[in-house]
DOPA-307611 format. One line per field, with one value per residue (C-alpha): residue number from 1; residue in three letters; x, z, y. Coordinates in nm, 3 decimals, padded with zeros to 5 digits, always signed. Each point is the difference from the previous one (the first is absolute). Example, Ala and Ser with C-alpha at 12.3 -4.5 7.8 and 13.67 -1.06 7.14 Angstrom:
BEGIN
seq: [1, 2]
type: [Ala, Ser]
c1: [+01.230, +00.137]
c3: [+00.780, -00.066]
c2: [-00.450, +00.344]
END
This chain:
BEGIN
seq: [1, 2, 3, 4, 5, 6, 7, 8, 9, 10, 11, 12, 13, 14, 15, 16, 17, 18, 19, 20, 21, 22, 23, 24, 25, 26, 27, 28, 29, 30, 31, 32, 33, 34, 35, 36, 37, 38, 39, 40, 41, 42, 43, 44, 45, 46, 47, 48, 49, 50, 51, 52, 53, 54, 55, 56, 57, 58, 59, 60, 61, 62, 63, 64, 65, 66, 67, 68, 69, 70, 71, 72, 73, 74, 75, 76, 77, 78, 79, 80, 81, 82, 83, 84, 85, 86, 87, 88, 89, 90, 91, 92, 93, 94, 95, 96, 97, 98, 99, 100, 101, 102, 103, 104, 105, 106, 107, 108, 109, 110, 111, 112, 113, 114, 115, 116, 117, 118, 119, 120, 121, 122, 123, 124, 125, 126, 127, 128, 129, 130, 131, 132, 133, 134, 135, 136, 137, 138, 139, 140, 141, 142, 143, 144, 145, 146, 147, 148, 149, 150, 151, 152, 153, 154, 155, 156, 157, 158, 159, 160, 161, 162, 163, 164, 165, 166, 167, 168, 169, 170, 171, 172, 173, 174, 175, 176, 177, 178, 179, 180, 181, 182, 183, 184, 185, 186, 187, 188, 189, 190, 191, 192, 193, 194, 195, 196, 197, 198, 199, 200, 201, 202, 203, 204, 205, 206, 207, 208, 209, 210, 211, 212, 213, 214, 215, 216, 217, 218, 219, 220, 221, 222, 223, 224, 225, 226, 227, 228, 229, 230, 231, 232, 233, 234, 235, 236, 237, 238, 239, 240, 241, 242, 243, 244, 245, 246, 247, 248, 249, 250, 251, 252, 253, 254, 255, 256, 257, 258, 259, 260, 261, 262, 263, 264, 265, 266, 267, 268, 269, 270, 271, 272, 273, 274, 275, 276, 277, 278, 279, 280, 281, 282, 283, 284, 285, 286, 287, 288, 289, 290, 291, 292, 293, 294, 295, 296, 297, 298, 299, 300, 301, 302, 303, 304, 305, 306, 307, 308, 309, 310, 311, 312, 313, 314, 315, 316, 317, 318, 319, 320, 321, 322, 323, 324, 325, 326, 327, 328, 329, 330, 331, 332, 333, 334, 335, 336, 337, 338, 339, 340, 341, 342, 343, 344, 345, 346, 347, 348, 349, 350, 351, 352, 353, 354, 355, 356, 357, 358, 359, 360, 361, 362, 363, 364, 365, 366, 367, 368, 369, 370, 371, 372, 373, 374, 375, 376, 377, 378, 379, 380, 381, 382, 383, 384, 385, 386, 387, 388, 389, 390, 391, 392, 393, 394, 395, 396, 397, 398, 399, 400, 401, 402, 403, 404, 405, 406, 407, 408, 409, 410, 411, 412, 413, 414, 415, 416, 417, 418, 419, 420, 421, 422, 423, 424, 425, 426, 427, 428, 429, 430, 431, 432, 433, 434, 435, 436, 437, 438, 439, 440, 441, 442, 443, 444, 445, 446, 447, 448, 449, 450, 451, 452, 453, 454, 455, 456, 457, 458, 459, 460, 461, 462, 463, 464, 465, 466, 467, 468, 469, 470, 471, 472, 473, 474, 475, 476, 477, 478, 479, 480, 481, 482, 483, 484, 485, 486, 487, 488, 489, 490, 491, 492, 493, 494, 495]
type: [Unk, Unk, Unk, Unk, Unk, Unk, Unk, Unk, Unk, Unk, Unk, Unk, Unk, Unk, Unk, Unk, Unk, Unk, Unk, Unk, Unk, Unk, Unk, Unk, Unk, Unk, Unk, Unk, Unk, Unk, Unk, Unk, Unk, Unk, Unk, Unk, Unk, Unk, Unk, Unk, Unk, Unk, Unk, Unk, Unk, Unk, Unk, Unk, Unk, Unk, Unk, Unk, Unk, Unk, Unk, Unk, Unk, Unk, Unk, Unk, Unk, Unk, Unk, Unk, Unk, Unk, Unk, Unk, Unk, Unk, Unk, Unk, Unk, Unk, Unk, Unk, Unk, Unk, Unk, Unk, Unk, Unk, Unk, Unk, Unk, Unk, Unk, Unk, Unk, Unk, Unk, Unk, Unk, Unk, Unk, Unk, Unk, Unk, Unk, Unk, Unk, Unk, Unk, Unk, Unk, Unk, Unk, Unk, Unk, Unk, Unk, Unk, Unk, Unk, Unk, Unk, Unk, Unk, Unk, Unk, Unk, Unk, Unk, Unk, Unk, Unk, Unk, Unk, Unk, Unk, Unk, Unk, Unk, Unk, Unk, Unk, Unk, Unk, Unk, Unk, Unk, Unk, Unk, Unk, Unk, Unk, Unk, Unk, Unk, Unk, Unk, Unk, Unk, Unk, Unk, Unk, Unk, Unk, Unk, Unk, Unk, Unk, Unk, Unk, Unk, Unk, Unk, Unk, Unk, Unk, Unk, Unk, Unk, Unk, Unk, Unk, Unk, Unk, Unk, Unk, Unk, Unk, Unk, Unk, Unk, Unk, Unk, Unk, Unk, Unk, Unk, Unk, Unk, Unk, Unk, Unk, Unk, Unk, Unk, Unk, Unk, Unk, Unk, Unk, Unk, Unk, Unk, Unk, Unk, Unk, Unk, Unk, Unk, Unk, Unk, Unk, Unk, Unk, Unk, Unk, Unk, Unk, Unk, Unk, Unk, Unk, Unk, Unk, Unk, Unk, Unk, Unk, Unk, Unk, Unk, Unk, Unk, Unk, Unk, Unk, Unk, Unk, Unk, Unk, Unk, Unk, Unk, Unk, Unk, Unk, Unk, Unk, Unk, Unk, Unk, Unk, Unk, Unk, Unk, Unk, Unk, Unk, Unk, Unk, Unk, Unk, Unk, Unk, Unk, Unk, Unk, Unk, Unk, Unk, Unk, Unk, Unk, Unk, Unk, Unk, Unk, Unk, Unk, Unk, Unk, Unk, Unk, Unk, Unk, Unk, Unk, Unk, Unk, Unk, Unk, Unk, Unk, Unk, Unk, Unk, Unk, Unk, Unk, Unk, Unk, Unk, Unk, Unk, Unk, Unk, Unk, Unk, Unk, Unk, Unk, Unk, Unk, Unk, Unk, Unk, Unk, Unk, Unk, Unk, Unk, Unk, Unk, Unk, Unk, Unk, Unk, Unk, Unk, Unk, Unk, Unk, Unk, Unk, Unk, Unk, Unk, Unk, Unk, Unk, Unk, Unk, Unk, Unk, Unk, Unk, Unk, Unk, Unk, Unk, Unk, Unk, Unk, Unk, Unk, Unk, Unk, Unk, Unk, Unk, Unk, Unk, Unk, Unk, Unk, Unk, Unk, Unk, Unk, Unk, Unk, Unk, Unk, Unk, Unk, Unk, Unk, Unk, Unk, Unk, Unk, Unk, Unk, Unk, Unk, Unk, Unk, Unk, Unk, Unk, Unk, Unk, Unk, Unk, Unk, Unk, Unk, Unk, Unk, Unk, Unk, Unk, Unk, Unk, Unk, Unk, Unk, Unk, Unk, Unk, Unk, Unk, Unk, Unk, Unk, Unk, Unk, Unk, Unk, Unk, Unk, Unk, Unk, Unk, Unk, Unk, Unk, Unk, Unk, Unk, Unk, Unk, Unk, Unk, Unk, Unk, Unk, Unk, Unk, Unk, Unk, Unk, Unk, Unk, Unk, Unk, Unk, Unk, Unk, Unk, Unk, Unk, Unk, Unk, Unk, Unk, Unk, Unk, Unk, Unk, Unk, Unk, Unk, Unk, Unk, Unk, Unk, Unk, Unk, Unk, Unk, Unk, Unk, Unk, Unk, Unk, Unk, Unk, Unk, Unk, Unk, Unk, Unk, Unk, Unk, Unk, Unk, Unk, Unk, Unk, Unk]
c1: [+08.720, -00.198, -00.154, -00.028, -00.290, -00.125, -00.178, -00.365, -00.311, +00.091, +00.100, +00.313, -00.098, +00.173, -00.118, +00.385, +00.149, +00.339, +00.191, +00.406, +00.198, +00.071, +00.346, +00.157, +00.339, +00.149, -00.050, -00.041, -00.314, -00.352, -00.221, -00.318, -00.175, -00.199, -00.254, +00.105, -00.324, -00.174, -00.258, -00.280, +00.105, +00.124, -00.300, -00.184, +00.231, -00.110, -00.344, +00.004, +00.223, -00.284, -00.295, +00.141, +00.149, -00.287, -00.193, +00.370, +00.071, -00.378, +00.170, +00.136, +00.338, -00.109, -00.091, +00.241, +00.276, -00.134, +00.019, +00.383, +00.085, -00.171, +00.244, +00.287, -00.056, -00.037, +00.341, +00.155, -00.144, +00.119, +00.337, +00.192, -00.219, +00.011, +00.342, +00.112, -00.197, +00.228, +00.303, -00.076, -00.025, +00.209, +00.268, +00.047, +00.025, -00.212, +00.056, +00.055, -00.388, -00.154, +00.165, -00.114, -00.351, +00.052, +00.061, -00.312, -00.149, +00.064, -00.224, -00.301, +00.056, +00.032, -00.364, -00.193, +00.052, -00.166, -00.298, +00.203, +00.250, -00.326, -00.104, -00.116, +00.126, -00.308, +00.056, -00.326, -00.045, +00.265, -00.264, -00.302, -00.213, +00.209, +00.178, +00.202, +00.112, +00.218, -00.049, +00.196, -00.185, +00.100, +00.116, -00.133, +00.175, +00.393, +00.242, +00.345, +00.284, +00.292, +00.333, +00.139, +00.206, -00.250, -00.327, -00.184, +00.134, +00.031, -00.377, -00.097, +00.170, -00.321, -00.312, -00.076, -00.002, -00.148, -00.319, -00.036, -00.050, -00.310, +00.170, +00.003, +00.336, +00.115, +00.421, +00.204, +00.255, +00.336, -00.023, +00.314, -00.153, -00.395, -00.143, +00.064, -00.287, -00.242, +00.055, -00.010, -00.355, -00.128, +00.050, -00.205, -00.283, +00.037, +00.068, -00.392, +00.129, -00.321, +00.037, +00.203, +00.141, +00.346, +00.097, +00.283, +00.100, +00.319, +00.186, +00.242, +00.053, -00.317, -00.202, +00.207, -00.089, -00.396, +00.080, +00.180, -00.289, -00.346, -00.223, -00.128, +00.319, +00.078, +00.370, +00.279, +00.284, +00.306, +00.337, +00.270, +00.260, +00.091, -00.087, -00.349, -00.081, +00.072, -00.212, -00.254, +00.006, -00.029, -00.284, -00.224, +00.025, -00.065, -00.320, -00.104, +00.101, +00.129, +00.349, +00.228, +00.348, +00.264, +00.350, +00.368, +00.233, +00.335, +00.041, +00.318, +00.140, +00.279, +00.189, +00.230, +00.294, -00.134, -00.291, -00.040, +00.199, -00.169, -00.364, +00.073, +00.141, -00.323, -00.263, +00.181, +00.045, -00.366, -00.175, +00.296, -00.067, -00.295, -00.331, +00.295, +00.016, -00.306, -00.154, -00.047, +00.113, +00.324, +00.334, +00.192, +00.255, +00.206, +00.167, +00.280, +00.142, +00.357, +00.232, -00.295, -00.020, +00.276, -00.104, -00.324, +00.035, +00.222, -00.284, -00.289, +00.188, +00.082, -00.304, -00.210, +00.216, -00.187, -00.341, -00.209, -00.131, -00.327, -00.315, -00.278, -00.111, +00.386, -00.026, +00.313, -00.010, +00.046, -00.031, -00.164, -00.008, -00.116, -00.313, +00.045, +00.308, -00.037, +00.039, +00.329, +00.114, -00.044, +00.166, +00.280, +00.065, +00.040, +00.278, +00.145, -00.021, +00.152, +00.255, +00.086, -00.071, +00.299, -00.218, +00.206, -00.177, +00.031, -00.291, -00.151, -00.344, +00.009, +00.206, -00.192, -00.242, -00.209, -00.004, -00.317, -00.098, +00.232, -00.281, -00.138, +00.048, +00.278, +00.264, +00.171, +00.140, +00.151, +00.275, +00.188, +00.215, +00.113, -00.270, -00.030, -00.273, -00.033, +00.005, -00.305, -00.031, -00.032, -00.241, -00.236, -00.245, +00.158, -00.313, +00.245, +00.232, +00.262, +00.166, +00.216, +00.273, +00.031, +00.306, -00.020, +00.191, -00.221, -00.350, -00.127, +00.164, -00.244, -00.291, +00.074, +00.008, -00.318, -00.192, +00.146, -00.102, -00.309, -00.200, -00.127, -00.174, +00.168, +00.350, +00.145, +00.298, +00.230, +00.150, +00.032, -00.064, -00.314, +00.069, +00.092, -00.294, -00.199, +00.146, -00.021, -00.362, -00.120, +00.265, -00.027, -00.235, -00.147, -00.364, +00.070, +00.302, +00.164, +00.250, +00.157, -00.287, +00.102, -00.346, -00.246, -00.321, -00.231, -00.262, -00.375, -00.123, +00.351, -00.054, +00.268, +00.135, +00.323, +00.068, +00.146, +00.002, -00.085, -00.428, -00.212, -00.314, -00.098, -00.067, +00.238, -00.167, -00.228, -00.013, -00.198, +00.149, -00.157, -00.387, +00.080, +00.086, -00.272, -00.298, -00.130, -00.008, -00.399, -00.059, -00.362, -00.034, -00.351, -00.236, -00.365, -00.100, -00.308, -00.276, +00.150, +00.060, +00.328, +00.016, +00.306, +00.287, +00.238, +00.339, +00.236, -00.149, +00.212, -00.153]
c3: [+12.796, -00.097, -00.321, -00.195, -00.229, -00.227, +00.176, -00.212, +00.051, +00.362, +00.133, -00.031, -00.266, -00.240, -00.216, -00.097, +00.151, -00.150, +00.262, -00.019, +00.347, +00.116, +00.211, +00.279, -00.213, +00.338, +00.149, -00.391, +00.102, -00.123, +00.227, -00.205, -00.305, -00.227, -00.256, -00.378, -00.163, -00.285, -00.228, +00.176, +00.310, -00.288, -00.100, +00.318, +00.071, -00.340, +00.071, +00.313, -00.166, -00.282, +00.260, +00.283, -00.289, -00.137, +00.359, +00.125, -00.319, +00.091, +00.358, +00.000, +00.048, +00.303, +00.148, -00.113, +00.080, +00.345, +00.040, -00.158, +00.295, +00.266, -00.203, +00.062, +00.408, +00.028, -00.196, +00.266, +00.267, -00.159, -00.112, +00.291, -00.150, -00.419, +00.119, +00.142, -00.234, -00.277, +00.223, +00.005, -00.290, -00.200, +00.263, +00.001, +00.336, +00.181, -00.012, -00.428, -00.007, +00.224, -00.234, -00.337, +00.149, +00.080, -00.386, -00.054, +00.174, -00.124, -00.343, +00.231, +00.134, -00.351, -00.102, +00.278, -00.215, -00.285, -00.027, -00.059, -00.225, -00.232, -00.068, -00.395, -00.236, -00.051, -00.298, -00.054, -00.375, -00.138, -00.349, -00.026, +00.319, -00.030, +00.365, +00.027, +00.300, +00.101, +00.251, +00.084, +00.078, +00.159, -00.274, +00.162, +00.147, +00.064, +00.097, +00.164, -00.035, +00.286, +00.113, +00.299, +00.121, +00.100, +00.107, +00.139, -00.178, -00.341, -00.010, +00.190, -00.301, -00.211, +00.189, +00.212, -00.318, -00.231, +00.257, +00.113, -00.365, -00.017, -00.078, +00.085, +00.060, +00.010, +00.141, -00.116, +00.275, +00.015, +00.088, +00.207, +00.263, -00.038, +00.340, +00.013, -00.291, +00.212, +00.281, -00.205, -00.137, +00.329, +00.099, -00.277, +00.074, +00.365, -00.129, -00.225, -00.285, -00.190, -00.073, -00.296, -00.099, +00.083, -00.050, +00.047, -00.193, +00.065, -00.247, -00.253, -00.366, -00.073, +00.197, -00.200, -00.374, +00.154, +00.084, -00.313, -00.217, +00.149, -00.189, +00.306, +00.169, -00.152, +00.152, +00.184, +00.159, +00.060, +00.215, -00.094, -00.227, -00.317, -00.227, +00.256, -00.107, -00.373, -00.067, +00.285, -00.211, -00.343, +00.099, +00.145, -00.274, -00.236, +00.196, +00.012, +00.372, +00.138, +00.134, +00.243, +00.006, +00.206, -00.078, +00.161, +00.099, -00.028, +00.230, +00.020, +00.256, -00.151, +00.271, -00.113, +00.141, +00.170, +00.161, +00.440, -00.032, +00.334, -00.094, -00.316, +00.139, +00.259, -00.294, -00.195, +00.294, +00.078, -00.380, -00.142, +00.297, +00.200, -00.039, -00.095, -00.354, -00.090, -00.083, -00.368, +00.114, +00.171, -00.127, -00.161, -00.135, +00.153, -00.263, +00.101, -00.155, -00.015, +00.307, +00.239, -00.092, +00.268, +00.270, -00.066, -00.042, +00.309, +00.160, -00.131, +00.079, +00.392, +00.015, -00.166, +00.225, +00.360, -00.167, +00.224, -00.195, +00.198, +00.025, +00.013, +00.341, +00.131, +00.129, -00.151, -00.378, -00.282, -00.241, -00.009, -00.332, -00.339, -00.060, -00.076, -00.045, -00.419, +00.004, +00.256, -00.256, -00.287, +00.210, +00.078, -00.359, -00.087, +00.279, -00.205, -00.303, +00.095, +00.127, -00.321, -00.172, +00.148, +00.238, +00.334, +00.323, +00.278, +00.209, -00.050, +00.097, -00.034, +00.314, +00.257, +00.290, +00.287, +00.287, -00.016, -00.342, -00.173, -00.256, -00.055, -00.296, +00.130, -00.248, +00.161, -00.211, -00.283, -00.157, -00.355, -00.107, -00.375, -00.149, -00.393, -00.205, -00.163, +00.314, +00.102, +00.285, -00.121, -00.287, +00.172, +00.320, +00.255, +00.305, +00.273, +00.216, -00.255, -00.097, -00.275, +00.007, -00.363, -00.018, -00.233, -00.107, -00.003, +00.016, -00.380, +00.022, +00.309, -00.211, -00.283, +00.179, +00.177, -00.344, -00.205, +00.265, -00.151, +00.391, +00.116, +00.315, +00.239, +00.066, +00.234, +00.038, +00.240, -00.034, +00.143, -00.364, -00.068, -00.361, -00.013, +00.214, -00.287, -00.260, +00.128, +00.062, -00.362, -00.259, +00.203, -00.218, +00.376, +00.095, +00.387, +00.112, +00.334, +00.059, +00.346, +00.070, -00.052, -00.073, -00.175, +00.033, -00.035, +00.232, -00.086, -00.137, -00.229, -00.193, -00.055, -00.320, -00.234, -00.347, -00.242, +00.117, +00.293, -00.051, -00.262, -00.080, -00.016, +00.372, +00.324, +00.338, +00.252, -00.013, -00.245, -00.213, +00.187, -00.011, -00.434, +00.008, +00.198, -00.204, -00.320, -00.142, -00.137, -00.122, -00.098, -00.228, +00.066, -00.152, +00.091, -00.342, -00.074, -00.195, -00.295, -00.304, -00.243, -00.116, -00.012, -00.002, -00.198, +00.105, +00.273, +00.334, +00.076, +00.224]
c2: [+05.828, +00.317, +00.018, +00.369, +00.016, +00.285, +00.256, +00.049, +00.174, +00.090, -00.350, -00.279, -00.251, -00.245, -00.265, -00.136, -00.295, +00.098, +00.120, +00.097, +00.123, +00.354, -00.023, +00.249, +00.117, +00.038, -00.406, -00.150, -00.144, -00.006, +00.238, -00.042, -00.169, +00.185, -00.084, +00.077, +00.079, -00.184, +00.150, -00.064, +00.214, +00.280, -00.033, +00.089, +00.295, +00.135, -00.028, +00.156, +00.278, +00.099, -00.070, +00.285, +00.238, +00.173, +00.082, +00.110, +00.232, +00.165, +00.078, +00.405, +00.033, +00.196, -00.398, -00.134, +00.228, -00.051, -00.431, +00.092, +00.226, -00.266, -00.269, +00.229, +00.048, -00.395, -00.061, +00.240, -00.205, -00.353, +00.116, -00.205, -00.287, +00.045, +00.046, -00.333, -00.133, +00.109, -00.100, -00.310, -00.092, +00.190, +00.074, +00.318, +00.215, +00.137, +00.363, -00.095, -00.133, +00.317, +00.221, -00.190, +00.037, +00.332, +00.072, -00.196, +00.205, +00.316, -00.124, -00.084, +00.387, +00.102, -00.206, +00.155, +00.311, -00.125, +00.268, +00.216, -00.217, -00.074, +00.360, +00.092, +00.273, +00.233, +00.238, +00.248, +00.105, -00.213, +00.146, +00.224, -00.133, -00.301, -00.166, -00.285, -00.205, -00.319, -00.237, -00.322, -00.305, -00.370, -00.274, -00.293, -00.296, +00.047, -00.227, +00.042, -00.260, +00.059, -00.162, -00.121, +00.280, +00.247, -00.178, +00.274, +00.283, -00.075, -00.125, +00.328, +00.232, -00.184, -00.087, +00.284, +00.216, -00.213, -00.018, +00.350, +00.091, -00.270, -00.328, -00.374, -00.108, -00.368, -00.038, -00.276, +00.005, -00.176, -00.367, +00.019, +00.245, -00.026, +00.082, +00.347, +00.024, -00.158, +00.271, +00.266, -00.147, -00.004, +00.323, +00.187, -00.268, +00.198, +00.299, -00.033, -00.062, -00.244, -00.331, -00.108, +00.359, -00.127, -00.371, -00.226, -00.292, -00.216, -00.140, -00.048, +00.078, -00.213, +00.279, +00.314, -00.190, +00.013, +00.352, +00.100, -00.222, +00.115, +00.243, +00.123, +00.151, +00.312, +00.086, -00.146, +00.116, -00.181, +00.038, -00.240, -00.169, +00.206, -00.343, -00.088, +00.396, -00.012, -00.342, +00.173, +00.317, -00.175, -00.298, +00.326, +00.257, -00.322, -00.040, +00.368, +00.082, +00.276, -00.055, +00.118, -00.226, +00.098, -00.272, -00.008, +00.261, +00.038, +00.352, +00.183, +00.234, +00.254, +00.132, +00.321, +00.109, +00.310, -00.218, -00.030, -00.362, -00.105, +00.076, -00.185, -00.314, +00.016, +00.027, -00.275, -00.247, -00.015, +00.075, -00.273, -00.255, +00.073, -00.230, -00.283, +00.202, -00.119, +00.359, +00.119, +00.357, -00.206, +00.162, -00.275, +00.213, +00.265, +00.263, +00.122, +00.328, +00.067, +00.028, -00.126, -00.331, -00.145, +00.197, -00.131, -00.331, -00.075, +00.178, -00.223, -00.267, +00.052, +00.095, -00.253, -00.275, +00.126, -00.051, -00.201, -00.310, -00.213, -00.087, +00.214, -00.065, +00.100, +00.368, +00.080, -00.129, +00.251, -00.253, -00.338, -00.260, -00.013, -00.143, -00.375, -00.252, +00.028, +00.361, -00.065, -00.196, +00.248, +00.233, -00.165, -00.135, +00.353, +00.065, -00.301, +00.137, +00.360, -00.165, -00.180, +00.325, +00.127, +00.271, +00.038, -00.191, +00.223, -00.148, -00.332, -00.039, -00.371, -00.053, +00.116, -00.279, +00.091, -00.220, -00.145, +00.063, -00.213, -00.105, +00.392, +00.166, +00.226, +00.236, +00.229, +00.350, -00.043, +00.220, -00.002, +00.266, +00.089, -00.154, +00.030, +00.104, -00.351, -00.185, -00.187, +00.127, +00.385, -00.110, -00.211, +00.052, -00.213, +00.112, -00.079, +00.138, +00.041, +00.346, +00.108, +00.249, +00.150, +00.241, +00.304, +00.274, +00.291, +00.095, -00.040, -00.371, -00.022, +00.127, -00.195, -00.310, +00.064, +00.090, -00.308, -00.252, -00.216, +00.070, +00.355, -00.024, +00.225, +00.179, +00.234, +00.242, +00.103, +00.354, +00.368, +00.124, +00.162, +00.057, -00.392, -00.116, +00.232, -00.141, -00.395, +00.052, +00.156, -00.224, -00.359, -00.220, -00.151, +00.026, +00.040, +00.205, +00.143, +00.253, -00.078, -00.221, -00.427, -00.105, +00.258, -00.174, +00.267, +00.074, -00.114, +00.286, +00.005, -00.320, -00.293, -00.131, -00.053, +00.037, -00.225, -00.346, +00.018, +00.156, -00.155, +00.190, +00.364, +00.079, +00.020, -00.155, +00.199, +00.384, +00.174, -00.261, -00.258, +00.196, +00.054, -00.394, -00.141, +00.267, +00.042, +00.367, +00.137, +00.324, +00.136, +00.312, +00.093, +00.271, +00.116, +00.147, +00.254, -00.114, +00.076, -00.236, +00.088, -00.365, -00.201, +00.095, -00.210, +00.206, -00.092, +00.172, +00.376, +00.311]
END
């Protein structure tokens, strides 16, 4: 069976002989082994990471704008490749994994831009023959820590940003779903990009600890679990890093009364179920205002029951399996306990089989209806193809519910109402919003993050964000004096 090693100093290598499965959701069965690291291969990565970072930083931006647009025309060519790649072994579809790459994408687009992005302030005569200028220079050695659910894209919102402005970057990437990494590495070796400048080390928590512990990496970034990015956020600010920690989600969609029912049940049934749930922008909770709610309800739910559930490598699928038999499990305990909540069961997930896939990981859509503010199921992230109806009786309720939940990754509404859709998008205490739009994932050159509990850290991912995060700010005042000696001058510096 194949082994997947780290990906350092432009070749495959691994020192471990601790090796743990990597399954196909859809079949339940291992499709590859790969290599947790131990110290010694950290400590290779790292070496290679200081070693190629200072002759990298002393590239222009001009260069190395240019290996980042090369990187982006051979990720175009591989897509039909990165993208199976993803499929099979996190089992999402097809069409899913081209678009996740696409989003990917869109940062490497962004990075190619980074002369420009890493322009000064200049300020002439800031005092008498006095000027004064910034400049933003590399940190050092970054690291990235990334889930499952998006293997190419989620890594692609840190490295390609992180480099452009003159960093080393070593990824982390999900255990569950490794290879992707490895393709990605091997495209910016073809794309030019030197030796070492972007490394790849498999692993587990053991690896983040060397991450979060070394001296010598001077950020991370990390995409997951709310707890994973508090103790994440905590462990790196204790060891002087720079940290970007993006937790859980718990996004709502409000629908209102006066809102295009049809275009709402659409953007619900593939935000709430597509990619099997297992999205951090997913809605997990529709909001429904008023008179709409049984209109739309009885529409999610005929809807939500044609949904074609398979494997990736069916044509047809919409939506293929969660990611591993454990996090079935969770999911389904969680139907359990709605149900003994006292949440209504309209659609139950946990009935569905494919022919032929009778050991894949397979839930099909989920559906409760008047579901309660202190039910498990509304409080907690379930990442699965569950939604929640939530019933309210006007739009502050809807607000208020929003604002008071302890997650504020993204929301969305649902209405004809400018003055509403105004309202929504100034008073709601989220950090990602959409008005008619499911799933507001900004565009790269937008950046991505949530408030509350659901961002750690000072900085939202790529964007100008992203170039802040990934630099550190200088500014010179500078002065040519005459030959002319006042003495010192023991006041604070005016005009």
């Amino acid at each position: 069976m194949k082994v997947i090693k780290n990906y350092v100093h432009g070749k495959e290598q691994s020192t471990s002989k601790k090796l743990i499965d990597v399954y196909d959701p859809s079949k339940g069965e291992p499709c590859a082994r790969v290599a947790l690291s131990n110290n010694q291969d950290f400590e290779i990565a790292l070496k290679s990471s200081i070693s190629s970072q200072l002759e990298w930083s002393k590239q222009t931006p001009l260069k190395r704008s240019r290996i980042l647009a090369k990187y982006k025309s051979l990720i175009e060519r591989d897509t039909d490749k990165l993208a199976e790649i993803i499929s099979i072994e996190h089992g999402k579809t097809l069409e899913d994994a081209k678009g996740s790459i696409t989003r990917g994408l869109e940062v490497v687009e962004f990075a190619v831009g980074i002369p420009h992005l890493l322009k000064g302030e200049f300020s002439q005569n800031v005092g008498s023959n006095i000027d004064s200028w910034s400049i933003r220079q590399p940190l050092g050695v970054c690291a990235g820590v990334t889930p499952f659910n998006f293997p190419a894209m989620v890594p692609m919102w840190m490295f390609p940003i992180s480099i452009a402005c003159g960093n080393s970057f070593i990824l982390k990437p999900s255990e569950k779903d490794p290879s992707c990494s490895l393709k990605l590495a091997e495209l910016f070796s073809e794309a030019g990009l030197p030796d070492g400048v972007f490394n790849v080390v498999q692993g587990d928590k053991e690896v983040v600890d060397m991450i979060l512990n070394s001296s010598q990496i001077k950020s991370i970034s990390f995409v997951g679990s709310t707890p994973v990015a508090k103790y994440i956020y905590k462990e790196a600010a204790k060891n002087l890093k720079r940290v970007q920690s993006l937790g859980g989600a718990k996004n709502h969609l409000v629908v209102m009364p006066d809102a295009n029912l049809d275009q709402a049940v659409d953007g619900i049934i593939g935000a709430a179920y597509g990619s099997a749930g297992e999205r951090c922008m997913a809605v997990s909770v529709a909001v429904a205002v008023g008179e709409i709610a049984d209109k739309l309800v009885n529409k999610i739910h005929t809807k939500s029951q044609s949904l074609k559930v398979g494997p990736w490598s069916h044509n047809d699928s919409e939506m293929g399996p969660v990611i591993s038999k454990e996090h079935k499990e969770k999911i389904e305990q969680y139907i359990e306990q709605g149900v003994k909540e006292g949440a209504l069961l309209l659609e139950d997930g946990r009935k569905i089989k494919i022919q032929g896939y009778e050991n894949g990981y397979f839930l099909g859509p989920t559906l409760f209806d008047k579901v309660k503010e202190n039910m498990s199921i509304y409080k907690e992230e379930i990442f699965g193809p569950v939604l929640s109806v939530i019933r309210v009786k006007d739009y502050d309720s809807a607000v208020g519910l929003i604002n008071d939940h302890q997650y504020g990754n993204g929301t969305s509404i649902y209405t004809s109402n400018g003055d509403i859709a105004r309202h929504f998008t100034t008073n709601i205490k989220i950090g990602m919003v959409g008005v008619n739009v499911p799933i507001p994932v900004p565009m790269a050159f937008h950046s991505f993050g949530g408030w509350k509990e659901s961002l750690f850290g000072d900085y939202a991912m790529h964007g100008e964000e992203g170039v802040r995060f990934y630099t550190q700010l200088k500014t010179t005042t500078s002065r040519w004096p005459e030959n002319i000696i006042s003495g010192p001058e023991f006041k604070m510096p005016t005009n």
